[in-house]
N, C-alpha and C positions, 0 to 999 in steps of 0.2 A: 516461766515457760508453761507453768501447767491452767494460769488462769488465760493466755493466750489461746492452748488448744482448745479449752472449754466454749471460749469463743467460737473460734475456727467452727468447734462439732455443734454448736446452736446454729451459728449461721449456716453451716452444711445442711440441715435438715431443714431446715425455715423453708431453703432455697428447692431443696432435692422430692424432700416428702421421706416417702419410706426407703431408708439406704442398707443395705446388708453390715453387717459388722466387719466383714472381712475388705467389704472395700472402704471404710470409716477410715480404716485401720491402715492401711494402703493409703491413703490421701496423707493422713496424718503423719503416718511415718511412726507408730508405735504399734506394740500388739494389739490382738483382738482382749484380752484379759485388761487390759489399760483402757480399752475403749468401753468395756460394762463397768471400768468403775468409773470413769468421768461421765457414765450417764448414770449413778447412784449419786455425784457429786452434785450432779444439774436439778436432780430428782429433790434431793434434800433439800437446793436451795431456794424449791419454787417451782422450776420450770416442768409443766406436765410435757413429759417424757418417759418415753416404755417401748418395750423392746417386744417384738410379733417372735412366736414360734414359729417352726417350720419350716418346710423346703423354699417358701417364696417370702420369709419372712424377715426381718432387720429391725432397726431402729426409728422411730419415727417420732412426731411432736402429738400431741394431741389437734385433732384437726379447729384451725380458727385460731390458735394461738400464734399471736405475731407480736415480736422484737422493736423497739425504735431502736436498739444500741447498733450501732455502724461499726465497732470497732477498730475505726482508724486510728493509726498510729501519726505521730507529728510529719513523717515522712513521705507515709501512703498517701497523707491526704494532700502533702506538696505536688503527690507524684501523678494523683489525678488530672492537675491542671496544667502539665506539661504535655498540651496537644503532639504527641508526635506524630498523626495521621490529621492533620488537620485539615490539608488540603481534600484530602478524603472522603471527610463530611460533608465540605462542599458539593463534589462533582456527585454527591449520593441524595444531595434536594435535603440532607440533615442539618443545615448547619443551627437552624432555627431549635431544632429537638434537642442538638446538644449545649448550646446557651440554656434551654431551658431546665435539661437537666444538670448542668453545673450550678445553677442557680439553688436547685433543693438540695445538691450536694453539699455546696455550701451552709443549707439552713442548718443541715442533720450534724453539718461537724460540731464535735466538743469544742465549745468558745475559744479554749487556749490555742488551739489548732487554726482557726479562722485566718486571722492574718496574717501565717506563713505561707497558707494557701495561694490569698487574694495575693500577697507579693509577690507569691512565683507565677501567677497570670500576665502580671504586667513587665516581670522584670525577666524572661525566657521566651521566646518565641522561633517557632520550631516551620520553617516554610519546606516543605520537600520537594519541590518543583526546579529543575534544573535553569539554569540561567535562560533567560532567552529563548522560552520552549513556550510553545503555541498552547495556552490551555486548551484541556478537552471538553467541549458544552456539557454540560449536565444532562442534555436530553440523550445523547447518543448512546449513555449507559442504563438511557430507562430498560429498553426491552431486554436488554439482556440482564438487570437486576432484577426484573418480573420473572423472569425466564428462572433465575436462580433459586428466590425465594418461593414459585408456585412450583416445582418441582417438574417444570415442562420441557420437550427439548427445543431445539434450535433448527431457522433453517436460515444461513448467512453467507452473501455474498462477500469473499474475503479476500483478497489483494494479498499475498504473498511476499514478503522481503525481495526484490529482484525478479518477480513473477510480470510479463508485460499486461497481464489482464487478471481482474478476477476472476474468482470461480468459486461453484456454490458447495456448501457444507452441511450436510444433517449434524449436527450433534447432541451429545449428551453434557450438560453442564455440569458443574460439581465447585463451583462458584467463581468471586471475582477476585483477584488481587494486585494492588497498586506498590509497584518498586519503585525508586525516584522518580515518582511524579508520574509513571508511566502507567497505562491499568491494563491488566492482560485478563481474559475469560480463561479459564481452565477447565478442560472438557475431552471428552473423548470421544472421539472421531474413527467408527468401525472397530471400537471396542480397545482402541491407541488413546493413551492420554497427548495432549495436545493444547499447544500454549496458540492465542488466537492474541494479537493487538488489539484492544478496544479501537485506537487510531484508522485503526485498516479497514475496519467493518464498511462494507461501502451502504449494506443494507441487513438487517435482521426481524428475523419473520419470530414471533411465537407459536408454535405448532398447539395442535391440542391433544398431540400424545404422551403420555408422563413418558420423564426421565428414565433411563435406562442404565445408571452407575452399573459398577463392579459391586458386587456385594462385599462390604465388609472395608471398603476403599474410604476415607476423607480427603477432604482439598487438602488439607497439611501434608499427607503423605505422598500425593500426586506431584502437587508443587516442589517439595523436596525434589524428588526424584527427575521430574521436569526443569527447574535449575540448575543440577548438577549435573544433567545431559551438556546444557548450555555453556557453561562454566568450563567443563571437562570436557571440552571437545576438542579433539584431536589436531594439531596444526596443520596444513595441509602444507604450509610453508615461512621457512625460518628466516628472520630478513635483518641480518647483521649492518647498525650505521652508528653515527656518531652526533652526537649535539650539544650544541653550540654552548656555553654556560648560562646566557644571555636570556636563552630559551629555553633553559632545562626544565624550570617548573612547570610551564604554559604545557609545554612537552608531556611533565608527569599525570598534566590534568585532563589533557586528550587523548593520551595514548597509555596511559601506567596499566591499566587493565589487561594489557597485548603483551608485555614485558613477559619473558619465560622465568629471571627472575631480579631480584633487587641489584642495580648496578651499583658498582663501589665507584663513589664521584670522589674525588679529589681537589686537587686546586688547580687544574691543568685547565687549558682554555677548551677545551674536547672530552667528553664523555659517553665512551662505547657502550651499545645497548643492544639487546637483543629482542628483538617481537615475533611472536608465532603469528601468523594472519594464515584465514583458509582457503586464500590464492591471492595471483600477484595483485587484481585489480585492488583489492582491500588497501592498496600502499598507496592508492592516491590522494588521502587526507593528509597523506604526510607533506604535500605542498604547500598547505596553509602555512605552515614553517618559513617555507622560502630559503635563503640560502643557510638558513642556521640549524639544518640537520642533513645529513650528505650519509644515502645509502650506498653501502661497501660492497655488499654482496647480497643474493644472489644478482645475475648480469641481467637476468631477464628483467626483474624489476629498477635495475639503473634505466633500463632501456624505453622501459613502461614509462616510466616517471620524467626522461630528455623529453620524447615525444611529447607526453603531456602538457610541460613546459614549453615547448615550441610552437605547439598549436596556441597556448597563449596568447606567449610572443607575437605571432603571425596575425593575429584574431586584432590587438591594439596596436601592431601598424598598421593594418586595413590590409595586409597582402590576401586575406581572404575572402571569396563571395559572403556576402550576405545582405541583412535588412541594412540600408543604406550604408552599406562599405565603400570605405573611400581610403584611396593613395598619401596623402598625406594633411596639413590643418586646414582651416580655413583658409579663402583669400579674403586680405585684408577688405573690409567694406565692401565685402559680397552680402 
């Protein structure tokens, strides 16, 4: 344990510069009195190291002194090469920068370590992108990742979930982040944090006014709280039905998110479910189903969903106008 943290507190400093003891001490998870003596430990063995007096003062290396030891352990360095944001790299124009840097990663590990690596590269592979889901160009995240990294605001024309038009946005950025496969801007909009779809940007301006965060605010804390808006949101209405066995998983993989909570399935050819949706129109995915899910209650959404179905119906025998609607098949050798 204790030649691990010595690690830990060289590479902390290599990386930081000058750190206060007390927050040495905080990272590490030990006291400040444990932290002055793993730095007489380092001191003895070599490494110039010494500790600043004073109000503004901590622990630091002697300036120019640099480490090769990487201190990876057989695990860590497996765990490097388990791209979990891989796709990410991509749509970010990196994926070049991160081949290149797996490559020195690779050089720096301790020999024994090597080949657990390389085989977890070829033998793991982590795609986060939903089935069947339109990727997003790479160019369409440029401005708004200039936007992030120069600290400027935003001016975006942005399409709304169910909005019939665009409309335009000043914002303040506070960066990007991709959920399955999806990339949302995080930013605040008249001083409101605020989730934007990358997908929806119809258009994005780089303004040349710096950013205008909260003080004291991160994307991690925004986003938190912006999630659990999304997640935690209130049902607007509760929609009691049944499905079919047949179709129960296809069922948990389109809709299990909506569930209020884990249905007890059994062996019975029908299992009751309950979903929160935040009005009735939200229940017309549930026709992809077809007759192997049958909603109970509420009437208004049975009612939503017949209609549905009948304009179908109506639409494939031709009983309705439209681009060349017609009463019924061909005539023979017409």
């Amino acid at each position: 344990m204790k030649s691990d943290r010595l690690l830990s507190l060289l590479l902390l400093l290599q990386t930081r510069g000058l750190v206060p003891a007390t927050e040495l001490a905080e990272r590490l998870e030990v006291s400040v009195r444990t932290i002055y003596r793993d730095v007489e430990a380092l001191s003895a063995s070599g490494v110039p190291v010494y500790a600043e007096r004073g109000r503004h003062g901590g622990i630091t290396l002697l300036p120019g002194f640099r480490t090769d030891v990487t201190g990876l352990t057989a695990d860590e360095s497996r765990a490097l090469f388990v791209l979990a944001a891989q796709g990410a790299h991509a749509a970010l124009g990196l994926d070049r920068a991160l081949g290149s840097a797996l490559s020195k990663v690779m050089a720096a590990l301790p020999a024994p370590h090597r080949p657990a690596a390389e085989l977890t590269s070829r033998r793991i592979l982590v795609d986060p992108d939903r089935w069947m889901r339109t990727p997003l160009p790479a160019e369409d995240l440029d401005v708004l990742n200039r936007a992030v990294f120069a600290d400027r605001r935003l001016r975006l024309r942005y399409r709304s979930s169910g909005a019939p038009a665009p409309k335009t946005y000043t914002v303040d950025p506070y960066g990007l982040v991709v959920k399955a496969g999806v990339w949302y801007l995080v930013a605040d909009h008249r001083g409101e944090p605020r989730l934007f779809r990358a997908d929806r940007v119809h258009r994005a301006e780089l303004l040349d006014d710096p950013v205008r965060r909260r003080a004291g605010v991160e994307l991690a804390e925004v986003w938190e709280r912006l999630r659990r808006r999304v997640e935690e949101r209130p049902a607007g209405i509760l929609v009691r039905a049944r499905v079919h066995r047949d179709r129960y998983d296809r069922f948990l993989r389109l809709h299990g998110d909506r569930l209020t909570a884990a249905p007890e399935r059994g062996e019975e050819e029908w299992t009751e479910v309950e979903l929160a949706l935040g009005e009735p129109g939200e229940a017309r995915p549930l026709l992809a189903l077809g007759g192997s899910i049958e909603v109970l209650e509420p009437e208004e959404v049975r009612t939503l969903l017949a209609q549905a179905a009948a304009e179908v119906v109506a639409l494939y025998r031709g009983t309705t106008s439209g681009l060349g609607a017609r009463t019924g098949p061909p005539t023979p050798g017409a």
